[in-house]
DRENZANU-114587 format. One record per residue (C-alpha): residue in three letters; x, y, z. Coordinates in nm, 2 decimals. Layout:
# residues N
ATOM  code  east  north  up
ATOM  ALA  X  Y  Z
...
This chain:
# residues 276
ATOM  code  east  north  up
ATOM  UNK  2.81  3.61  -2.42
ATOM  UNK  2.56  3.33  -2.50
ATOM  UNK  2.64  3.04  -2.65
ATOM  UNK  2.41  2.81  -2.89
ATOM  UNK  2.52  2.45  -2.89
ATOM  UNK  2.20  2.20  -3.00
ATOM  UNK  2.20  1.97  -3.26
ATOM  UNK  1.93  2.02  -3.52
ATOM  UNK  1.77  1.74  -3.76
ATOM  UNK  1.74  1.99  -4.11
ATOM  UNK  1.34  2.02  -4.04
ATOM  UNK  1.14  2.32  -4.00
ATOM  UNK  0.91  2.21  -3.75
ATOM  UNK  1.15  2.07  -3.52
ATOM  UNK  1.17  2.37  -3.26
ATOM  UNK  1.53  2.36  -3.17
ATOM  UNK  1.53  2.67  -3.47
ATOM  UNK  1.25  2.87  -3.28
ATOM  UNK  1.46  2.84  -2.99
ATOM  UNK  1.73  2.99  -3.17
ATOM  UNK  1.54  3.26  -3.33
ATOM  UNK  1.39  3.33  -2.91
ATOM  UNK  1.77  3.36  -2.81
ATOM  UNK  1.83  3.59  -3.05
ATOM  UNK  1.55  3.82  -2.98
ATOM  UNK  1.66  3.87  -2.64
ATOM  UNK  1.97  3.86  -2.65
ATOM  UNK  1.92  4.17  -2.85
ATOM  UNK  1.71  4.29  -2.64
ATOM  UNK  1.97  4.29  -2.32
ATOM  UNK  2.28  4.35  -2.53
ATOM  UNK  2.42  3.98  -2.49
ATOM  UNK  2.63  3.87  -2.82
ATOM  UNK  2.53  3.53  -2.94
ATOM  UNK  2.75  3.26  -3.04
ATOM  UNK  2.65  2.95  -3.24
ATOM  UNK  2.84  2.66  -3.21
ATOM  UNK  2.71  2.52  -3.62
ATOM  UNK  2.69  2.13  -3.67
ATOM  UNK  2.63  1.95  -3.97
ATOM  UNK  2.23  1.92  -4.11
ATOM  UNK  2.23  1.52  -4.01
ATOM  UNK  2.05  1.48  -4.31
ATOM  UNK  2.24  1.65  -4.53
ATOM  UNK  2.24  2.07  -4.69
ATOM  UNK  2.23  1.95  -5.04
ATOM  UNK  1.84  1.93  -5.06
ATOM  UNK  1.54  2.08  -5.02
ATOM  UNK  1.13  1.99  -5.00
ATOM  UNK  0.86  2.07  -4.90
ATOM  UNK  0.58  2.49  -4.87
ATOM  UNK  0.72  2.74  -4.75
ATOM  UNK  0.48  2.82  -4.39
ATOM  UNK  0.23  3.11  -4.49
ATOM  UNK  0.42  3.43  -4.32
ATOM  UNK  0.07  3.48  -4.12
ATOM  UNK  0.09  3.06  -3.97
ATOM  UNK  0.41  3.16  -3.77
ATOM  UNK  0.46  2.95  -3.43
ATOM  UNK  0.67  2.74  -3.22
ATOM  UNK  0.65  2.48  -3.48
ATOM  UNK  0.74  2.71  -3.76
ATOM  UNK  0.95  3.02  -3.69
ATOM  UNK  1.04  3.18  -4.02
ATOM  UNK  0.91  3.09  -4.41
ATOM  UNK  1.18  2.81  -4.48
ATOM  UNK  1.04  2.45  -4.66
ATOM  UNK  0.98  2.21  -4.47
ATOM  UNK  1.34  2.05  -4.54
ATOM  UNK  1.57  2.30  -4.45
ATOM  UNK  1.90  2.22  -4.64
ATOM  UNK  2.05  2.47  -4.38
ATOM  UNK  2.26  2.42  -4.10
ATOM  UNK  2.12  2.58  -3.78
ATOM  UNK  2.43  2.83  -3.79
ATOM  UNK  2.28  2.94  -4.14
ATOM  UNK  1.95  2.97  -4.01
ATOM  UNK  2.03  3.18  -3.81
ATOM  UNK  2.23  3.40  -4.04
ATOM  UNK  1.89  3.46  -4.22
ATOM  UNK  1.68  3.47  -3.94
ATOM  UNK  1.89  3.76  -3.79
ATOM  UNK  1.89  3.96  -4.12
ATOM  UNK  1.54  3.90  -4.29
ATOM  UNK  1.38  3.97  -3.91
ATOM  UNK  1.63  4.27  -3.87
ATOM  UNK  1.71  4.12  -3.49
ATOM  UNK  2.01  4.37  -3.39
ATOM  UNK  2.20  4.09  -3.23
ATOM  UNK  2.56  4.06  -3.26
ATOM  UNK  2.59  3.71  -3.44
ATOM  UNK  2.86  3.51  -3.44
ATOM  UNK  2.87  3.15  -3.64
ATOM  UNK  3.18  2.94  -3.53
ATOM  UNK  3.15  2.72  -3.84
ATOM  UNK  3.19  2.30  -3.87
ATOM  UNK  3.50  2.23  -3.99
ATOM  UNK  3.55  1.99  -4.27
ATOM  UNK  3.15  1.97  -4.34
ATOM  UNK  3.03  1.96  -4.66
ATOM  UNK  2.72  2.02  -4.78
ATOM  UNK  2.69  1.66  -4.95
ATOM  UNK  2.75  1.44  -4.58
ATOM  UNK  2.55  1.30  -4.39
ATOM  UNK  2.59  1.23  -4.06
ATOM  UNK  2.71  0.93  -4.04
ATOM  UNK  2.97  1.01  -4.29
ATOM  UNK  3.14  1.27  -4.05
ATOM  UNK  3.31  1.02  -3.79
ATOM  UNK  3.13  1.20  -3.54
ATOM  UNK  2.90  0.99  -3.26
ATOM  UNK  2.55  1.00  -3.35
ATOM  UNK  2.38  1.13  -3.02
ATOM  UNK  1.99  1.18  -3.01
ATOM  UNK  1.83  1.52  -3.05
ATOM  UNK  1.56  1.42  -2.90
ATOM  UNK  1.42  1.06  -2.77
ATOM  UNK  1.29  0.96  -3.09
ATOM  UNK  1.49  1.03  -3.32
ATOM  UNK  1.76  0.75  -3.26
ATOM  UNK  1.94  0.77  -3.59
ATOM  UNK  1.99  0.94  -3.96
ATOM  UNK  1.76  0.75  -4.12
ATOM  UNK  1.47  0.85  -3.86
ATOM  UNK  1.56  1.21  -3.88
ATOM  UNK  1.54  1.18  -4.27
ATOM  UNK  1.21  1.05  -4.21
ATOM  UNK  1.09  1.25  -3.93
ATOM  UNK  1.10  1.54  -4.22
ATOM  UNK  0.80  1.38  -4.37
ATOM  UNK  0.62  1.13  -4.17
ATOM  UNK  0.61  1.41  -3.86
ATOM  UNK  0.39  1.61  -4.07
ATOM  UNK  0.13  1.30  -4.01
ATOM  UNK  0.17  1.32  -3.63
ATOM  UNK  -0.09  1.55  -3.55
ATOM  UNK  -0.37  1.35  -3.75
ATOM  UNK  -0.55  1.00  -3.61
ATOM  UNK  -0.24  0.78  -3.68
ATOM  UNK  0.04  0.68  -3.51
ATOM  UNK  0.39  0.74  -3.65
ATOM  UNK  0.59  0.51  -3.46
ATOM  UNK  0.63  0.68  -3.13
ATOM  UNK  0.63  0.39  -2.80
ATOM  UNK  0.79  0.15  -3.08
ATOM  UNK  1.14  0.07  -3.11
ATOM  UNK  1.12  0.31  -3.47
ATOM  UNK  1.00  0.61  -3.45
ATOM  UNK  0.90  0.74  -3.77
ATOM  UNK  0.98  0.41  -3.95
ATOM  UNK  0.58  0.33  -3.91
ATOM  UNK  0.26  0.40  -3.98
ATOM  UNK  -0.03  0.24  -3.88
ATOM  UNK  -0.38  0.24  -3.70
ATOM  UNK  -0.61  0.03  -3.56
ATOM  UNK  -0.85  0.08  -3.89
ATOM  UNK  -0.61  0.04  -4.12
ATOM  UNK  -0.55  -0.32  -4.35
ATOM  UNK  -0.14  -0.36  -4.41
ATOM  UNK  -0.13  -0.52  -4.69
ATOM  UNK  -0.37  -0.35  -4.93
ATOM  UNK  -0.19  0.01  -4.79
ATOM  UNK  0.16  -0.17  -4.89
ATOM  UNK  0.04  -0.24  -5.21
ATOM  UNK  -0.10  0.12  -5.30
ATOM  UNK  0.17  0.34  -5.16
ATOM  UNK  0.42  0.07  -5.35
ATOM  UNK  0.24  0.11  -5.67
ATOM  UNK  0.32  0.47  -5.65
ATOM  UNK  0.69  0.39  -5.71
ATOM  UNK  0.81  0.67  -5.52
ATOM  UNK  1.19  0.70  -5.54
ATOM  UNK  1.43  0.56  -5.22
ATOM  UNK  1.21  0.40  -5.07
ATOM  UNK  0.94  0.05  -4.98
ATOM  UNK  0.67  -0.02  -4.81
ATOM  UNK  0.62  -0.33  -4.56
ATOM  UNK  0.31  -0.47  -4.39
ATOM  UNK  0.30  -0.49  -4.06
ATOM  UNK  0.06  -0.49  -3.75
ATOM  UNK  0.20  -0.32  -3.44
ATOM  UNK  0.13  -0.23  -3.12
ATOM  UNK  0.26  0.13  -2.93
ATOM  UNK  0.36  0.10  -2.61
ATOM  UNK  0.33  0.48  -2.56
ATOM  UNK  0.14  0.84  -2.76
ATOM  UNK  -0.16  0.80  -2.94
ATOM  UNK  -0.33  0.39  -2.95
ATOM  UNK  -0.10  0.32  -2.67
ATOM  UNK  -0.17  -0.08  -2.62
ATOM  UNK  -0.37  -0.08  -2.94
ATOM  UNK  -0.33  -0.31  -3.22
ATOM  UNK  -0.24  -0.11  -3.54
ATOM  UNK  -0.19  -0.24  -3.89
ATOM  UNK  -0.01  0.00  -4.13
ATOM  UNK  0.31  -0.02  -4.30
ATOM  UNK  0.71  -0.03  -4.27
ATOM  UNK  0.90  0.25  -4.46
ATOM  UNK  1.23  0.12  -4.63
ATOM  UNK  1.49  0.35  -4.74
ATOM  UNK  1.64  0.21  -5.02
ATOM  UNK  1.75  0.52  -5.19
ATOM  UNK  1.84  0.81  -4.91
ATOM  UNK  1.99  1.00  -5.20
ATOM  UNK  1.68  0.94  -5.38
ATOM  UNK  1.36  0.92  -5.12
ATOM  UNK  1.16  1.27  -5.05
ATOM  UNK  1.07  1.29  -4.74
ATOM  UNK  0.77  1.54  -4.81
ATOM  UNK  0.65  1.39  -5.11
ATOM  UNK  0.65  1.07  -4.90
ATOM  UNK  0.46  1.20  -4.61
ATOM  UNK  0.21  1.34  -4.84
ATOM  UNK  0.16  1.04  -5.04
ATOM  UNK  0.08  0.86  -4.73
ATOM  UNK  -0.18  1.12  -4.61
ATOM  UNK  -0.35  1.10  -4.98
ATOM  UNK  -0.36  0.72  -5.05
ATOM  UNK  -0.50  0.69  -4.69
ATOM  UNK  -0.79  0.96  -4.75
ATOM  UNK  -0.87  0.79  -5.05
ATOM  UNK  -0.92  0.45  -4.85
ATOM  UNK  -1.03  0.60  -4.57
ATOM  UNK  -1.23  0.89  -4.61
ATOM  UNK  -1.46  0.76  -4.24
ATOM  UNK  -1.13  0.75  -4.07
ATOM  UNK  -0.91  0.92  -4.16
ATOM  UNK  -0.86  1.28  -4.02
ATOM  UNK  -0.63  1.46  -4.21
ATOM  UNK  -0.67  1.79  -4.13
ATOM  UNK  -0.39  1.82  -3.85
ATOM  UNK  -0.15  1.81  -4.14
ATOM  UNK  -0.20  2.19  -4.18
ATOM  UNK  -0.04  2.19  -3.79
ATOM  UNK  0.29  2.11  -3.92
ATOM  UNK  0.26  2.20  -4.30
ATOM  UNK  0.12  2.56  -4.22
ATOM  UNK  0.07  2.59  -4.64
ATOM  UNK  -0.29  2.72  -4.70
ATOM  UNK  -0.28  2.62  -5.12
ATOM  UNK  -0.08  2.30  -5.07
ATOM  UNK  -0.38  2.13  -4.78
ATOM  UNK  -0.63  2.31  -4.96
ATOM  UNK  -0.50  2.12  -5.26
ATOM  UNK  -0.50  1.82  -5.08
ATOM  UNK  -0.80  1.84  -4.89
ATOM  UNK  -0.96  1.89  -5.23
ATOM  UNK  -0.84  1.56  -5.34
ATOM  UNK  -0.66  1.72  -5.61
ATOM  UNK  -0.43  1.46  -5.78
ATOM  UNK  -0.12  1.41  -5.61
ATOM  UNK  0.12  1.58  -5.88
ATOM  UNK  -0.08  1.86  -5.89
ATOM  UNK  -0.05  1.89  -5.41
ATOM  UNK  0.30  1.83  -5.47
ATOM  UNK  0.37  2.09  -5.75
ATOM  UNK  0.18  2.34  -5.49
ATOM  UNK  0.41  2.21  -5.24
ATOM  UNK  0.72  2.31  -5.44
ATOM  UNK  0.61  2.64  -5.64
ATOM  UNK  0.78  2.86  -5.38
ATOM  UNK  1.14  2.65  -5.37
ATOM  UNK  1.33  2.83  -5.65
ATOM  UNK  1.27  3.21  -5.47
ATOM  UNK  1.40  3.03  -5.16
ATOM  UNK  1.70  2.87  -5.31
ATOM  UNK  1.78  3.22  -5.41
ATOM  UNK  1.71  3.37  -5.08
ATOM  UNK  1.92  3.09  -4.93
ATOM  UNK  2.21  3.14  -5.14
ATOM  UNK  2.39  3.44  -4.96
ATOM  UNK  2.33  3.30  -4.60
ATOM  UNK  2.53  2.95  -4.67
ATOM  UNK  2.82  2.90  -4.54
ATOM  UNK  2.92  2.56  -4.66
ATOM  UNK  2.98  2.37  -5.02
């Protein structure tokens, strides 16, 4: 038998799931039964955000048409993964046991571990679901700082007048800081950036998405030289909702785009849970 023990973070494009899905595959292939050992979504099962990827965008970055915030475990991943692909894998999901689908990691007792170098703690995995579509444009997201995915900056970017226009959004759950920074590592390594802090004030409240997209709007509106923010799509893999964006649609109209798809996935969802 094989057995699947990795913690996920609850986002689509973190490829812990398309390693799961690549397990699968062959062990159907050589007649090996898989077992996966679930564990909690760190950041929670209770919600969901973000475009489903475009069925024809499929890569190691995004495995199977889920949002972009999973509300799944990885065991019930791979309960849909194995039936909507028709993998003939004999699946077994050894479940958590007093998860709900409420917690969050920090509320299970359990020692928080990293999944992955930067991402050091709940609230950077909660933001790594938005902010980490941003990675592959010009900007740095935090990585060679001491928080990942709590920053935002460039070297072409003024703090305070980006503070003030992402604050005057009043997006739910969370703030935004000035500050200047400098990466010690990943892209403007030993540059000085300005951009801002993200404050979770709300983690019940705060999108993640809608966040993440906010910040790539308000900074093509002020940046339009600079800013690249095509490499969005890398991660979003949502023709209408960049096409929206890139066509400076307003931001309520991006983010509906973004969500049209959620309710047929909530239903899709609902027979592969496996927690309250």
């Amino acid at each position: 038998a094989l057995v699947f023990d990795i913690q996920d973070v609850g986002a689509r494009y973190y490829t812990y799931l398309t390693t799961l899905v690549y397990v699968m595959e062959e062990a159907a292939r050589h007649r090996i039964p898989v077992l996966v050992l679930d564990r909690p979504n760190p950041i929670t099962g209770r919600y969901v955000e973000g475009p489903l990827m475009d069925s024809d965008l499929a890569s190691f970055t995004a495995p199977h048409p889920i949002p972009v915030r999973t509300g799944m475990t990885i065991g019930e991943f791979g309960r849909m993964v194995a039936t909507e692909r028709h993998i003939p894998v004999s699946l077994t999901i050894v479940p958590v046991e007093g998860w709900e689908r409420s917690r969050w990691y920090d509320e299970t007792g359990l020692p928080w571990v990293n999944p992955s170098p930067n991402i050091r703690s709940v609230t950077q995995a909660l933001l790594y679901a938005g902010i980490g579509l941003l990675e592959a444009t010009n900007l740095s997201v935090g990585r060679g700082t001491d928080t990942p995915f709590e920053v935002i900056g460039a070297p072409w970017i003024e703090p305070h007048g980006l503070a003030a226009a992402l604050n005057d959004l009043r997006l739910p759950g969370v703030s935004f800081e000035p500050l200047t920074f400098t990466p010690t590592d990943d892209v403007y390594a030993r540059v000085a950036c300005g951009g801002v802090r993200l404050v979770v004030t709300d983690r019940e409240a705060i999108r993640p998405v809608t966040v993440g997209l906010s910040i790539g709007r308000v900074l093509y509106e002020r940046y339009r030289d600079q800013f690249r923010p095509e490499g969005i799509q890398n991660l979003l893999v949502n023709r209408s909702t960049m096409w929206a964006f890139l066509r400076a649609e307003p931001l309520p109209r991006v983010l509906a785009w973004a969500e049209m798809a959620r309710t047929s996935f909530l239903n899709r969802r609902a027979s592969y849970l496996i927690y309250r």
